[in-house]
C-alpha positions as protocol buffer text, in pm:
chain_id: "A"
residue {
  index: 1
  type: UNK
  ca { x: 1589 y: -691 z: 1871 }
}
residue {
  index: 2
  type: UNK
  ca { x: 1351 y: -399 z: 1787 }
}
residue {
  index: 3
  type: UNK
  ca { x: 1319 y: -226 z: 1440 }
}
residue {
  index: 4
  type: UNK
  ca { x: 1228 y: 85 z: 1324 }
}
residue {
  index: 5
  type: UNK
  ca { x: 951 y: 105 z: 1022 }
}
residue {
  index: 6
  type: UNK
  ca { x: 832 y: 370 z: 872 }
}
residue {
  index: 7
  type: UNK
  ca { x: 482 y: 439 z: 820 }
}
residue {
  index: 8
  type: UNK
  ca { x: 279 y: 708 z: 616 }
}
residue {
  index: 9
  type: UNK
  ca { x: 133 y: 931 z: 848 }
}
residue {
  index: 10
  type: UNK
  ca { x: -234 y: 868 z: 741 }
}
residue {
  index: 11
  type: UNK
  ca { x: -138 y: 492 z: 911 }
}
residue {
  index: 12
  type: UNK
  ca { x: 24 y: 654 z: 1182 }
}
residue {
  index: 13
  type: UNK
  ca { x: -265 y: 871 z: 1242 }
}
residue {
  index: 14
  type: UNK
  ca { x: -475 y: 518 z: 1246 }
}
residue {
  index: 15
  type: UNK
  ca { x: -277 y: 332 z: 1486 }
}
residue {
  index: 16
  type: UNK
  ca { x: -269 y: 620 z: 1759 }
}
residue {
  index: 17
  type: UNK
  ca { x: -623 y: 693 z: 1724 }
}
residue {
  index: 18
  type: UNK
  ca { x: -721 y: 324 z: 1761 }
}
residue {
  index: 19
  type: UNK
  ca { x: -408 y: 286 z: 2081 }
}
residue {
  index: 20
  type: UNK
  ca { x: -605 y: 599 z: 2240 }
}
residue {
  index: 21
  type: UNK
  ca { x: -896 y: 416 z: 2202 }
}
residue {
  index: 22
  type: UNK
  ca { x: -802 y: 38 z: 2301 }
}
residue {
  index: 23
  type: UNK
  ca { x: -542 y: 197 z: 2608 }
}
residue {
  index: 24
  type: UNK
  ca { x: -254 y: 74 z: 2413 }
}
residue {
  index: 25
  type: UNK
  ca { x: 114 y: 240 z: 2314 }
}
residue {
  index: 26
  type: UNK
  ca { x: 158 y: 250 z: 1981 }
}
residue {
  index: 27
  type: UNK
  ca { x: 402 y: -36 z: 1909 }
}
residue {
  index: 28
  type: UNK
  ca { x: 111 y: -229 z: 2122 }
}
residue {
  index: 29
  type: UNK
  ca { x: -185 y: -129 z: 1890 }
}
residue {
  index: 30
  type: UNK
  ca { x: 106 y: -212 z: 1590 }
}
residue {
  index: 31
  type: UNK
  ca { x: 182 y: -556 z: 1723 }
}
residue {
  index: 32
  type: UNK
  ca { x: -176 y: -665 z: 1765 }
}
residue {
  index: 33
  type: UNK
  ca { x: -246 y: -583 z: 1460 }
}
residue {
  index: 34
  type: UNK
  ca { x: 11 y: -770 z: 1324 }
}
residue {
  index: 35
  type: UNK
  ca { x: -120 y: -1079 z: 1498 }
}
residue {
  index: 36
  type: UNK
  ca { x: -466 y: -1010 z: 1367 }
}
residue {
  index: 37
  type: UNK
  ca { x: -346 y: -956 z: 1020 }
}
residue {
  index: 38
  type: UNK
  ca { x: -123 y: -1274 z: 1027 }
}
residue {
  index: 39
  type: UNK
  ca { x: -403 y: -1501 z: 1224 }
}
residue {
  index: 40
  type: UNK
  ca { x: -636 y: -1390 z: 933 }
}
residue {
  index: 41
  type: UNK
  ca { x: -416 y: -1458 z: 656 }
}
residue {
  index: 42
  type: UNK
  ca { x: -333 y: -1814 z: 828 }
}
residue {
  index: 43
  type: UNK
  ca { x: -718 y: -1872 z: 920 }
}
residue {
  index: 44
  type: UNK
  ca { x: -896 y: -2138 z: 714 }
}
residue {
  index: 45
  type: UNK
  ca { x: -1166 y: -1874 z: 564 }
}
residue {
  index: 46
  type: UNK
  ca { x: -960 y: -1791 z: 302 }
}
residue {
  index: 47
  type: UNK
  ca { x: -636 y: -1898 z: 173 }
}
residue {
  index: 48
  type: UNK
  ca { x: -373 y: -1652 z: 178 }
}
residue {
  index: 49
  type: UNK
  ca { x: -148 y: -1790 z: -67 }
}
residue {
  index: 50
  type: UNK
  ca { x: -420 y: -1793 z: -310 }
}
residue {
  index: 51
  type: UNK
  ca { x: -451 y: -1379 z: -257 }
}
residue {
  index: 52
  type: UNK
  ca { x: -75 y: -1404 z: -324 }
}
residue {
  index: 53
  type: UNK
  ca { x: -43 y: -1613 z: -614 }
}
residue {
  index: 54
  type: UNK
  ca { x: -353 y: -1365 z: -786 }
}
residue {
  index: 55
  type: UNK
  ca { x: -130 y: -1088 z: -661 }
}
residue {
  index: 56
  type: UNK
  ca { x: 164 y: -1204 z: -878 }
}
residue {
  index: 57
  type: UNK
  ca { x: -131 y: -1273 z: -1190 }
}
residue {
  index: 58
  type: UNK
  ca { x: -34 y: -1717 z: -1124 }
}
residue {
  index: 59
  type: UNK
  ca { x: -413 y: -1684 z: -1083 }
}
residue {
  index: 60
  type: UNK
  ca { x: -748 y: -1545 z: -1197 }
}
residue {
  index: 61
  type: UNK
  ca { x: -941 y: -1388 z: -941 }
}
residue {
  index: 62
  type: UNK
  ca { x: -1294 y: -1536 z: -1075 }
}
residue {
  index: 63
  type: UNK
  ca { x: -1102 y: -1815 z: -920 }
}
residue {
  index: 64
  type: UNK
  ca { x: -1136 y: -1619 z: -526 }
}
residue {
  index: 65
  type: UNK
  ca { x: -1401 y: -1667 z: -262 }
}
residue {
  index: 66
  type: UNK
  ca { x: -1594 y: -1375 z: -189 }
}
residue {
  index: 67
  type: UNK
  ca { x: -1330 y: -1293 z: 133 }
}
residue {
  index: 68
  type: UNK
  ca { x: -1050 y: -1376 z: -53 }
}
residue {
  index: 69
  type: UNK
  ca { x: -1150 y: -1176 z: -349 }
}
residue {
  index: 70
  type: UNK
  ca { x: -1225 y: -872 z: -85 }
}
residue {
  index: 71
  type: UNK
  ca { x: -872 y: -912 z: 72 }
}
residue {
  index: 72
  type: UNK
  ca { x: -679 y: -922 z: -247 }
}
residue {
  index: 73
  type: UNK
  ca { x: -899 y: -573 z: -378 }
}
residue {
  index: 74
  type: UNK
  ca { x: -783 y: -438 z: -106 }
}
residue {
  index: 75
  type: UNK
  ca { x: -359 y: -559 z: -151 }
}
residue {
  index: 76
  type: UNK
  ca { x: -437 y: -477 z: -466 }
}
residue {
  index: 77
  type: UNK
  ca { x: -510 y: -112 z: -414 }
}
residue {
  index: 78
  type: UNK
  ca { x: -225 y: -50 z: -201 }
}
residue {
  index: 79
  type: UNK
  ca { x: 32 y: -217 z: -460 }
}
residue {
  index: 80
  type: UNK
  ca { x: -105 y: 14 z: -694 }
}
residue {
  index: 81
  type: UNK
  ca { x: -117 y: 291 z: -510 }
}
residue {
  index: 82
  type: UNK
  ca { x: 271 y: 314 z: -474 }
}
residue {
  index: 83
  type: UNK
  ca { x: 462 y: 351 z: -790 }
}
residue {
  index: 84
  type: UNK
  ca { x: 760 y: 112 z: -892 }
}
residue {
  index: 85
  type: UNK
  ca { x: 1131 y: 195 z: -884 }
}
residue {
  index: 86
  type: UNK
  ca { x: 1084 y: 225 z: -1269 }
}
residue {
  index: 87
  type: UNK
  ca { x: 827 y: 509 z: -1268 }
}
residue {
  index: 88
  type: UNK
  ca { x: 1015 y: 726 z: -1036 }
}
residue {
  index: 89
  type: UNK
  ca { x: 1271 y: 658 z: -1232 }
}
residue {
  index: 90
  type: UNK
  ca { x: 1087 y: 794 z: -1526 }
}
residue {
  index: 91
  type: UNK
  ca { x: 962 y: 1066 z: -1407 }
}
residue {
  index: 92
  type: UNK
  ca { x: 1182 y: 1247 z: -1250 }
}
residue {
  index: 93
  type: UNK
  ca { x: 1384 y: 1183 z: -1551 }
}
residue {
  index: 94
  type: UNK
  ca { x: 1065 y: 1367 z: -1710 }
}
residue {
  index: 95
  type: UNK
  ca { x: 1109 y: 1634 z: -1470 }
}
residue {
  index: 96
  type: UNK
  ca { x: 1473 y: 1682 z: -1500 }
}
residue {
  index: 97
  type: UNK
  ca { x: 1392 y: 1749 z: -1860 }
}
residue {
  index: 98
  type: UNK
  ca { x: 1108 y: 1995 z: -1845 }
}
residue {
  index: 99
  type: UNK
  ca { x: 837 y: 1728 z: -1942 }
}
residue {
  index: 100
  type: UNK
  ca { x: 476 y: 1673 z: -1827 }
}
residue {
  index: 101
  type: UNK
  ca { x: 451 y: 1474 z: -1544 }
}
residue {
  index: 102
  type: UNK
  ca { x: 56 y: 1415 z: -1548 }
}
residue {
  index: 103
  type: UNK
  ca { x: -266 y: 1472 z: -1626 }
}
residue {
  index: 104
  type: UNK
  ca { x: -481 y: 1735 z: -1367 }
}
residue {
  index: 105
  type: UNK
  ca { x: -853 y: 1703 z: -1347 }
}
residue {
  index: 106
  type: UNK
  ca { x: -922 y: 1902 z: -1629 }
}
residue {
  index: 107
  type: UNK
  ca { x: -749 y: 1687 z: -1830 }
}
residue {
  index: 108
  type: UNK
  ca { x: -418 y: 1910 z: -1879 }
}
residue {
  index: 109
  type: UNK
  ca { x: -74 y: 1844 z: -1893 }
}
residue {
  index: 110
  type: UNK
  ca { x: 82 y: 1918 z: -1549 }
}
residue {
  index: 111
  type: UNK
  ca { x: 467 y: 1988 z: -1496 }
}
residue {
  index: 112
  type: UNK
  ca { x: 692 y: 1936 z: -1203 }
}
residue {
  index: 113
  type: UNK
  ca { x: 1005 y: 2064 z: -1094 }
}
residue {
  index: 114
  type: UNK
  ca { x: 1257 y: 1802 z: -991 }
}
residue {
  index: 115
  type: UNK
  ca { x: 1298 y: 1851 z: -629 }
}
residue {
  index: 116
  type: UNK
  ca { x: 1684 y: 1726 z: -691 }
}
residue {
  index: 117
  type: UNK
  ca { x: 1708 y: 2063 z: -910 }
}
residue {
  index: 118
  type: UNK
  ca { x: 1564 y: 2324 z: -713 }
}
């Protein structure tokens, strides 16, 4: 049965650009990927379970190969990259009450309006 997903557009923008490229649709440049990605993960270079467990902090990455070490920088980056349930939580409640938000490049407080508010 097929699913809809939704991606961020930067990915979007990826997968159409490499479909245009490769004369796939979409969901085919999607789905190949997805093959790639899982053949990789389930290849014997590198042990994807070990990326995992480092993931979760079970294990030190001094303890990674060079690939695995590489794929888990990169997993890593992305989890951190999108902020937890708790942290929206916190700051919208921030918002809600008027409160900096952030830190711009200058090093100043920033403030945000809660879009719920406006």
């Amino acid at each position: 049965m097929a699913q809809s997903v939704k991606l961020a557009d930067d990915i979007m923008a990826l997968v159409r650009h490499e479909a245009d490229i490769h004369s796939r649709s979409v969901a085919g440049q999607i789905t190949h990927w997805l093959k790639l990605g899982r053949a990789i993960e389930h290849s014997g270079t590198f042990d994807h379970a070990r990326i995992t467990a480092a993931l979760e902090g079970k294990l030190d990455t001094n303890g990674l190969g060079a690939e695995e070490e590489a794929a888990w920088l990169d997993a890593f980056t992305t989890k951190m990259a999108e902020p937890s349930e708790h942290e929206k939580a916190f700051f919208a409640k921030r918002r809600r009450l008027g409160l900096g938000v952030g830190l711009d490049a200058g090093g100043n407080l920033c403030y945000a309006k809660d879009d719920d508010a406006a």
